[in-house]
C-alpha positions as CSV (number, residue, x, y, z in Angstrom):
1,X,36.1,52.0,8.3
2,X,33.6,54.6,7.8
3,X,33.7,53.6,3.5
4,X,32.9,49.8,4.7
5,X,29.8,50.9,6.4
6,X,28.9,52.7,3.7
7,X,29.5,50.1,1.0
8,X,27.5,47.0,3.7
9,X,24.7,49.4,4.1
10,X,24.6,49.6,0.2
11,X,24.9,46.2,-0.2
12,X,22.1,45.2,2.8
13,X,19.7,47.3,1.3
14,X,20.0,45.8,-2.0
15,X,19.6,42.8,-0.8
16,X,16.8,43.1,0.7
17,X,14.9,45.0,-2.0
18,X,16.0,42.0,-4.3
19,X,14.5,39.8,-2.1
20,X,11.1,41.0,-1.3
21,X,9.5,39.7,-4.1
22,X,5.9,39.1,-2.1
23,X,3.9,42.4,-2.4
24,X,0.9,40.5,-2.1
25,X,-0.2,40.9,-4.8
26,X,-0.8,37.6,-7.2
27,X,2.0,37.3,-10.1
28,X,0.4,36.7,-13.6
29,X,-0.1,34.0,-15.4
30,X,1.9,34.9,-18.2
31,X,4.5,35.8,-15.3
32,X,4.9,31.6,-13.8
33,X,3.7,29.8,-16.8
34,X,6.7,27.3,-18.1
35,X,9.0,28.2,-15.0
36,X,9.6,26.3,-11.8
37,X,9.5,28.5,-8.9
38,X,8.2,29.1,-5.2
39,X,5.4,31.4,-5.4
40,X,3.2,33.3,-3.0
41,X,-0.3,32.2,-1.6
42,X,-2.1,34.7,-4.1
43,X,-0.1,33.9,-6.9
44,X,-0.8,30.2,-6.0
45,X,-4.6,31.1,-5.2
46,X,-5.3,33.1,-8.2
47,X,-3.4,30.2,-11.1
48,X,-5.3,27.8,-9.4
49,X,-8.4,29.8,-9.3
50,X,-7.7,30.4,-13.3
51,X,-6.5,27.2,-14.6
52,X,-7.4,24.4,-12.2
53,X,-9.0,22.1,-14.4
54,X,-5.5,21.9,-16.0
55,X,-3.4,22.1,-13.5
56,X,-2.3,19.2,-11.6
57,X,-2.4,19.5,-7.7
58,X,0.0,17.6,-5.7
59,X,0.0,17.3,-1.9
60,X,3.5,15.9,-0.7
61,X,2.7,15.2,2.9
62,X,1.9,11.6,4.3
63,X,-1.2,10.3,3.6
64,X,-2.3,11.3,7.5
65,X,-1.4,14.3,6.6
66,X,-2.9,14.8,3.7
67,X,-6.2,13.1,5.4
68,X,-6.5,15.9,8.3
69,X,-7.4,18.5,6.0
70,X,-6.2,19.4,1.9
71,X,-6.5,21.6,-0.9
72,X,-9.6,21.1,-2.7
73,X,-8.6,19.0,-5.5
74,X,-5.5,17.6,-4.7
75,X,-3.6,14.5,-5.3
76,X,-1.6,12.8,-2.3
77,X,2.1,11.6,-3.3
78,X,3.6,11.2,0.0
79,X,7.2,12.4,-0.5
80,X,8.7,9.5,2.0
81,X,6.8,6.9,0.3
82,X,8.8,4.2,-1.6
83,X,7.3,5.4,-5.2
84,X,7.4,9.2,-4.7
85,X,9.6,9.4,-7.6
86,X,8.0,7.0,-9.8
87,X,4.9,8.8,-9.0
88,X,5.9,12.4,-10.1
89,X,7.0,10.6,-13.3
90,X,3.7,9.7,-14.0
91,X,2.3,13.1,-14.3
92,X,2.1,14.9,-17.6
93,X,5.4,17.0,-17.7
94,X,3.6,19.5,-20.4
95,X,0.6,20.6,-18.3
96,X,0.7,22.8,-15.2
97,X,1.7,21.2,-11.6
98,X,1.2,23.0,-8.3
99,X,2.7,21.5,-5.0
100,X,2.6,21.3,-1.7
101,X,3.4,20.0,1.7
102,X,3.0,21.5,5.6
103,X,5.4,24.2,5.6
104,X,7.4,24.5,2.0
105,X,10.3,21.9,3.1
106,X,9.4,19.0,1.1
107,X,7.7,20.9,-1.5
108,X,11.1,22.7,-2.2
109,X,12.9,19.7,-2.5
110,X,10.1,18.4,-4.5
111,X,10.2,21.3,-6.4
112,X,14.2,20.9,-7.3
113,X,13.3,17.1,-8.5
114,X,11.0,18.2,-10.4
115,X,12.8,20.8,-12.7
116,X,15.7,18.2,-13.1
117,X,12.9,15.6,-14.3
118,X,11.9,18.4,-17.0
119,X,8.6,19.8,-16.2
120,X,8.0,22.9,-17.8
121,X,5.3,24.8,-15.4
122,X,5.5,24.4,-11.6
123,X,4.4,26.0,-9.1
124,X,5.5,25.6,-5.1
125,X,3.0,26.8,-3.0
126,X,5.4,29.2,-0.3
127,X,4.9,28.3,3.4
128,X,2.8,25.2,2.7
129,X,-0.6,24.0,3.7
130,X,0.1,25.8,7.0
131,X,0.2,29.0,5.1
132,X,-3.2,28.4,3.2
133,X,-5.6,27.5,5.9
């Protein structure tokens, strides 16, 4: 009994240090460009900061959403609209895309289409719009 405390203990704490990946400090460019991947609000801020007139800004969230209040810049493709996929087609899958929605539910699953429709760079904005405000 006492060795399978030992060995969950060992195993908890790895797991957590594995998963704390948001210091809070912003990730480099060099360190997201041409993956797909959820990343923190000042990794988010800072790529956005460097690169937005090539990046690609995508709000998922309705259009009343979207019309209460948005990132600076961004495009509205509401995720339950009939198009949505269409839509995401249309952008250029070479250039940088950063996404959203309210809280990081849509935006994940967004995120998922997204790598199986090939884009090289994109970036999912973790804990949403709620997060950014």
């Amino acid at each position: 009994m006492k060795n399978f405390v030992i060995v969950l203990l060992a195993l908890s704490t790895v797991f957590v240090a594995c998963n704390n990946t948001d210091s809070g400090e912003a990730a480099s460019t060099e360190e997201v460009m041409n993956k797909q991947q959820r990343v923190s609000k000042a990794t988010f801020k800072a790529f956005l900061d460097e690169h937005g007139d090539e990046v690609q800004l995508v709000d998922v969230r309705t259009p009343e959403e979207y019309g209460a209040g948005t990132i600076d810049g961004a495009k509205n493709m509401d995720f339950y609209g009939p198009n949505f996929a269409s839509e995401l087609e249309s952008l250029d899958k070479d250039k940088p895309v950063m996404i959203f929605c309210k809280s990081g539910g849509r935006s994940g699953q967004t995120l998922e289409m997204m790598k199986e429709m090939g884009f090289s760079t994109v970036l999912e904005l973790e804990g949403g719009y709620s997060g950014w405000e």
